[in-house]
Each structure stands twice: as structure tokens, then as C-alpha cells.
N, C-alpha and C positions, 0 to 999 in steps of 0.2 A: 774880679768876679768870683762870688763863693761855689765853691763846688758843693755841690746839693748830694753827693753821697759820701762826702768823709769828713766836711766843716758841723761843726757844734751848733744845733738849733736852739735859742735859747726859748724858754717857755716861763712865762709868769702868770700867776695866779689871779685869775680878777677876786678882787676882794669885795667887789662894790655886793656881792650876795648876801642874805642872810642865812646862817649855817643854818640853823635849825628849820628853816622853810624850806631848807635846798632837800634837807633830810627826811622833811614830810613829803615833798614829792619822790625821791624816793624807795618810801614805805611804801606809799600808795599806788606804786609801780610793781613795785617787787609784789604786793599782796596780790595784785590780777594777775599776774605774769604765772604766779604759783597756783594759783586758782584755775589757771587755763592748761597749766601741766599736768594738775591732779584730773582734769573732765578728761585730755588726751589720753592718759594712762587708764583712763577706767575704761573708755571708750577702748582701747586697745586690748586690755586684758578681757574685756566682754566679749570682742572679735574674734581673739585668736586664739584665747584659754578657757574661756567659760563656756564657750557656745560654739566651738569652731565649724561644725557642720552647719550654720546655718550661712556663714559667711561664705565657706567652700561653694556653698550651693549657689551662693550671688553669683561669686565670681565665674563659676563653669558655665551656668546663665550669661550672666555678659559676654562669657568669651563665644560664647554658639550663639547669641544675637550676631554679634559683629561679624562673625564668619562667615554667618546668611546673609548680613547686608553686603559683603565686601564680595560675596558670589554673586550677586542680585546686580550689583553696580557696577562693577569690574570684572564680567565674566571670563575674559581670555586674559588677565592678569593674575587670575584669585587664589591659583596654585603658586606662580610664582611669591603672590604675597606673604603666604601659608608654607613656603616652605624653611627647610631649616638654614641652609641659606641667606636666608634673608632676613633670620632670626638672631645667627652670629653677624649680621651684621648691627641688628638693632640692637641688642644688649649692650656690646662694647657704647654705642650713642648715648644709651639713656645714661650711663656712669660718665661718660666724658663732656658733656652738654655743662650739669652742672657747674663743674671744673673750668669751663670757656668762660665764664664771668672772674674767677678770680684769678688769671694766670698772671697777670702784669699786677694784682698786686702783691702775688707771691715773689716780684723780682723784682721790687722796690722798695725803698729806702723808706720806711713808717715813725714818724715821733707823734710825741704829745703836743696835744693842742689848750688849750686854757676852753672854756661852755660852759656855764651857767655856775661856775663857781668852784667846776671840777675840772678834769680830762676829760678827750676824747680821742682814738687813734687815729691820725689822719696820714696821709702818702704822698712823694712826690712819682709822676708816673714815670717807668721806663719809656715807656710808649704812648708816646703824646696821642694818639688819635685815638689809643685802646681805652677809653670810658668804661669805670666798672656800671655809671648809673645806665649808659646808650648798651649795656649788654643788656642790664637790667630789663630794663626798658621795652626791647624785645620780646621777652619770655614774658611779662606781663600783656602787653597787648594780645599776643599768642593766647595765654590762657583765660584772657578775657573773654577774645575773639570765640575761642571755643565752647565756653561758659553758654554765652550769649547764645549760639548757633548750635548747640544742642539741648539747651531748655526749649527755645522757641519752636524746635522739632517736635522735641516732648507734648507740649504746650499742645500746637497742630494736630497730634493723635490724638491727644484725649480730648479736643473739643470735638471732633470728628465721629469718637464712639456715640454706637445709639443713646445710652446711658449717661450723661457724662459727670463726671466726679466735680463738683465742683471744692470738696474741701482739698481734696488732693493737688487741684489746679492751685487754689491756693497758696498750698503751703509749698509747690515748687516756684513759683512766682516770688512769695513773700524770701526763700531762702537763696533767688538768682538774685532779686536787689540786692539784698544785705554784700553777697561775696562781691556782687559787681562794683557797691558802692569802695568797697574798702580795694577790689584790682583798682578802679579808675582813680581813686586819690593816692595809692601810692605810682602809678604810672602819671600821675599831675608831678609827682615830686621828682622822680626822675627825667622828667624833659629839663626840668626846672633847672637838676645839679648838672644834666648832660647838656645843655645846650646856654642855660642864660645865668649858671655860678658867676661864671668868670667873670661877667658884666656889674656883681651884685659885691656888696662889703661882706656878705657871708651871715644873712638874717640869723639869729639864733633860736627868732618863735618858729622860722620855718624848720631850722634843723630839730627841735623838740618836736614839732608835730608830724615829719616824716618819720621818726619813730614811733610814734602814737599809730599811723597810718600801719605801721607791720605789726604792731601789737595788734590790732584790729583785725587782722587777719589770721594771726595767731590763736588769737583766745576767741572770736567772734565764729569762726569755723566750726570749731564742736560745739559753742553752744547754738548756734542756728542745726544742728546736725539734730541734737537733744528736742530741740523746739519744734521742728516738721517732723520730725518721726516719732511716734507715740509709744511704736515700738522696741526702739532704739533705747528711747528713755523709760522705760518698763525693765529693759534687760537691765541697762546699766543701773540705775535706780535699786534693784533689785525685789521692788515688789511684788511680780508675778513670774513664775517658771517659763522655759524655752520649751518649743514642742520641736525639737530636732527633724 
């Protein structure tokens, strides 16, 4: 029986590709890929170098919304919530949650695998039941879950105002599909690697398109951010000034 962490995997090349198609896809990857780095960086330096008081001013805003709600909802909890406390305990979480998805594959045996005419890094697991896609998987439906359940809140108040905005309604509606579309297909992909790989030869349009799915959410994110906010894409754009 081979031992899976010190026997030689051997790895061959499919040749059945054609180089130069393999190489137009990609170009044609690397060029959105760089295209959705350059809108993240503009969007970032607009944020927190160009304009930083108007972003400070969201976020103090958000955080004294949520303080009033979490008093309003949880009155004999809201100090405990609020306090520091329970502050060190949140901070260490948010840094080690990420970390819970990759620990077993930080302590496994990784080689090359042959895909569409190249490599790809694949692992055997330490820990057979630790799934990095069933971690995955989780944190996707989670922030789907929340997506969904705080637009539709949003949604609920402003049809409720006397007034109501309909282009506003809009363009938070139009930018919950787009994120939800791209959570829900790459949380399609991960039931898929977590629960029915094992059963499958290991499709290779599905592996190309679970990537296509995180690119989606990659590059599709600032530009849907650009495209509802008029604002947004005014700053970064750089056509009209900030009134601080």
C-alpha cells in the first residue's frame, strides 16, 4: 500500500491541449483579474487616502446605528455586548475564523496535478472529515444568509417611508442579486467538492468554472459598488471634488 506522505506522486502532462488556446485563456484571465485589482486599489485609495473623512464618517455612522439597534433589541444584554470584554474576545475571532478553513491544509502533503493542459495544487487530507470546501461552504451560506436578511430589512424601510426612493430601492436590489448570484454559485460549487467529488472522475468544466465563480466575486464586487453609487464613482472617477 503507498504511503501518501513520503512515496513519489507521479504527475504527466495532458498534451491532448492546444498551447496557444490554453494561453488565450489565460490572457483573458490575467487581463479581468488585473482590471478588478486596479478598480479595488482606486476604490481603496479614494477611501482611506483621498477622502478619509467621509469614510470615517460612515463607519462612526454604522457603528452608532448598530449600537442603537443592539440597545433597542437586547436591552439587558447591550452593555455586556459593548463592553471591552467582549471586544477581546471578538477581535482574536475575526483573525482566527479565516485561519479555520485552511488548517488541515496547512498539514498536508500538496502535489501537482495535470488541468487543462497545465498544473494545479491539489492535497491529500490529514483529516479526513476536515473539508476545506464544507468549511467553505459555511462562511458562504453565512454571508449569503446575512446579504439577503439585511437588504430585505433595508428594502422594508424605505418602502415604508412617506417618500419613497424608488431609484435607490433599485440600485440596492439590482447590487443584492448580482453579490447573491455569485455567493449562491460558488456555495453550488462547494456542496459539489464537499459532498459528491468523491462520487464524480473530477469534471474539469466544473473545476474551470468554480474559479470563474470567485473571480465573480472578486472583480464583480467593486464593479457593482461603482455602478449603484454615483458617488462612489464620481470620487474614484475623479471628475468632481469631495465636500468633506
Amino acid at each position: 500500500m503507498p504511503n501518501l506522505d513520503t512515496d513519489p506522486i507521479p504527475v504527466t502532462c495532458d498534451e491532448s491541449y492546444h498551447p496557444q488556446i490554453e494561453m488565450l485563456k489565460f490572457l483573458v484571465q490575467y487581463l479581468y483579474l488585473i482590471t478588478g485589482l486596479i478598480i479595488n486599489l482606486s476604490i481603496l485609495y479614494t477611501l482611506w487616502w483621498k477622502h478619509p473623512k467621509v469614510i470615517c464618517k460612515s463607519i462612526i455612522q454604522f457603528l452608532l446605528v448598530l449600537n442603537r439597534m443592539t440597545c433597542v433589541l437586547f436591552p439587558i444584554s447591550h452593555d455586556s455586548i459593548w463592553s471591552k470584554k467582549f471586544l477581546k474576545i471578538l477581535i482574536p475571532i475575526i483573525f482566527v475564523v479565516p485561519v479555520s478553513v485552511d488548517w488541515n491544509l496547512a498539514i498536508a502533503r500538496v502535489f501537482m496535478q495535470s488541468t487543462y493542459g497545465g498544473f494545479w495544487v491539489n492535497y491529500f487530507k490529514k483529516v479526513s472529515w476536515a473539508s476545506q470546501s464544507r468549511f467553505l461552504l459555511v462562511f458562504i451560506v453565512f454571508a449569503l444568509f446575512i446579504t439577503i436578511i439585511c437588504t430585505s430589512l433595508t428594502l422594508l424601510t424605505l418602502i415604508k417611508l412617506p417618500e419613497r426612493s424608488k431609484n435607490l430601492e433599485k440600485s440596492i436590489s439590482n447590487a443584492t442579486l448580482i453579490i447573491s448570484i455569485g455567493f449562491s454559485g460558488s456555495a453550488a460549487f462547494q456542496i459539489y467538492y464537499g459532498f459528491f467529488f468523491v462520487y464524480s472522475d473530477g469534471s474539469h468544466p466544473i473545476f474551470g468554472l468554480n474559479f470563474l465563480s470567485w473571480d465573480f466575486l472578486t472583480v464583480g464586487s467593486p464593479i457593482v459598488m461603482l455602478c449603484v453609487s454615483s458617488s462612489l464613482r464620481r470620487h474614484v472617477l475623479g471628475k468632481n471634488g469631495v465636500r468633506d
